[in-house]
C-alpha positions as CSV (number, residue, x, y, z in Angstrom):
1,X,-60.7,90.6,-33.7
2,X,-59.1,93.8,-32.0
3,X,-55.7,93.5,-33.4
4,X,-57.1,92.4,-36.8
5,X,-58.4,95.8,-37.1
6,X,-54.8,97.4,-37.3
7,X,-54.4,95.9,-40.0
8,X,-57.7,98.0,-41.6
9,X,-56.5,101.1,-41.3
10,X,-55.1,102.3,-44.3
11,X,-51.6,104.4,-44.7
12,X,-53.3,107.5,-45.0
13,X,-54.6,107.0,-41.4
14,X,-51.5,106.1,-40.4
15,X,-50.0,109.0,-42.0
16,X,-52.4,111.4,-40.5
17,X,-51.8,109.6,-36.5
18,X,-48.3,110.3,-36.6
19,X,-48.5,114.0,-38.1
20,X,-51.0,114.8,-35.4
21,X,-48.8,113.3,-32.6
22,X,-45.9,114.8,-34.3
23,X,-47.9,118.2,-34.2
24,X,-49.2,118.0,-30.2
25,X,-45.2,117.2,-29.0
26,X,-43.9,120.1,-31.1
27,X,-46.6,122.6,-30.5
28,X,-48.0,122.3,-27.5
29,X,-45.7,123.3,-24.6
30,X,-45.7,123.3,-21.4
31,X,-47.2,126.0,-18.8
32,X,-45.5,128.8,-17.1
33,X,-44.8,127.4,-13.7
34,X,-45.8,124.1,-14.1
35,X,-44.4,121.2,-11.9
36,X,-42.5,120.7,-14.8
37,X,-41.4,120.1,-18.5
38,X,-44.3,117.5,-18.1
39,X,-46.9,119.8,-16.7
40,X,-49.4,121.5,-19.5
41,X,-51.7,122.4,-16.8
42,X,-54.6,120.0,-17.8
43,X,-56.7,119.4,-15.4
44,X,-54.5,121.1,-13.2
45,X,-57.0,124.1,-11.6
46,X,-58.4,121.0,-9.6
47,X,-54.9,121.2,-7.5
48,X,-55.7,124.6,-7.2
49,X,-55.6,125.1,-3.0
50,X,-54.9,121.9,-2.2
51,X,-52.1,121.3,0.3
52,X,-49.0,119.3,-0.8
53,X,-50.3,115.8,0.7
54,X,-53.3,116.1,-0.8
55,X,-51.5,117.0,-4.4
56,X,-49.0,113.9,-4.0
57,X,-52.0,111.6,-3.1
58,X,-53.9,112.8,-6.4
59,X,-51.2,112.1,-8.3
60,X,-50.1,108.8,-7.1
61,X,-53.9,107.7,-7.7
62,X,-53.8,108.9,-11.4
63,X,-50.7,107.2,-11.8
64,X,-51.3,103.9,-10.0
65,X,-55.0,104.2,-12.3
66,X,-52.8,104.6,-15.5
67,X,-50.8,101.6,-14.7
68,X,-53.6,99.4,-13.9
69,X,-55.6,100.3,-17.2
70,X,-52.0,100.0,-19.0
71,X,-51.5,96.3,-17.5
72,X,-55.7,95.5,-18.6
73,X,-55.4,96.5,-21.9
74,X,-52.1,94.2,-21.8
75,X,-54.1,92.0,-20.9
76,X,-56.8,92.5,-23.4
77,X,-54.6,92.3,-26.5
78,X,-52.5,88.8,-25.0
79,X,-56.2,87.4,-24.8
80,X,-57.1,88.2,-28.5
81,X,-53.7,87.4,-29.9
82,X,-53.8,84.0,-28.0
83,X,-57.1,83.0,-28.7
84,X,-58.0,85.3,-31.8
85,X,-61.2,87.0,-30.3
86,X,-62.0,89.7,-28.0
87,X,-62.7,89.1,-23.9
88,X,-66.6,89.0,-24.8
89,X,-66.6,86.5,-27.5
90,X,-64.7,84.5,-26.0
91,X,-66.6,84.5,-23.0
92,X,-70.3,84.1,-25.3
93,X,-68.2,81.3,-26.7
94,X,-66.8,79.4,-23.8
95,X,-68.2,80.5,-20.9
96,X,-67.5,82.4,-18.3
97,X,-64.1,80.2,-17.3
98,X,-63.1,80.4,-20.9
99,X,-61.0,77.9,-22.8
100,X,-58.9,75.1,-21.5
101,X,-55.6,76.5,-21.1
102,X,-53.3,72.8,-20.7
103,X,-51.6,74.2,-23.9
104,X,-49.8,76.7,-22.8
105,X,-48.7,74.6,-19.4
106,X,-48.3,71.5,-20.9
107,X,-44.3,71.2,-20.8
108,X,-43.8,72.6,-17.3
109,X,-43.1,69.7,-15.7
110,X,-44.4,71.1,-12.1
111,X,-48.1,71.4,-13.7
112,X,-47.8,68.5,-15.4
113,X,-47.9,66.5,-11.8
114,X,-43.8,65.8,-12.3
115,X,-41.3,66.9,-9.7
């Protein structure tokens, strides 16, 4: 399963993830007249003449796109830590509906059919 495989990675990768991380935040800085400490210009010659509502509206799509793959991928990894396999072999397994999911309901009373 997908977070099984975190487990497969040995310490040497680990080791060599965070120098390389470690590496990008201390060496790579930020570009001269940039938005702001934030800004190192990637992708940032396609706001090149555009008008400040344009601009904003790019930028609130790339975020609100950020947050959406953040809360699938959330998503993703509650499915395979719940049921131990990923989205598509779960679905091969059970279906398109998936598993019964009474377990995790079972002792709210309101789903239950209590008051």
């Amino acid at each position: 399963n997908g977070l099984g495989a975190l487990n497969t990675v040995p310490v040497e990768g680990w080791v060599q993830l965070v120098a390389f991380i470690g590496a990008h935040e201390i060496l790579v800085k930020p570009r001269a007249n940039g938005m702001g400490a934030y800004d190192f210009g990637f992708g940032s010659e396609l706001l090149e003449g555009a008008d400040e509502a344009e601009v904003q509206r790019r930028q609130t799509s790339e975020r609100n796109n950020g947050r959406l793959a953040m809360v699938a991928i959330l998503g993703m990894l509650w499915q395979d830590g719940t049921f131990g396999m990923s989205p598509f072999a779960l679905m091969r397994e059970t279906g398109l509906w998936g598993p019964n999911i009474d377990f995790i309901i079972k002792d709210i009373p309101m789903c239950a059919g209590g008051s």
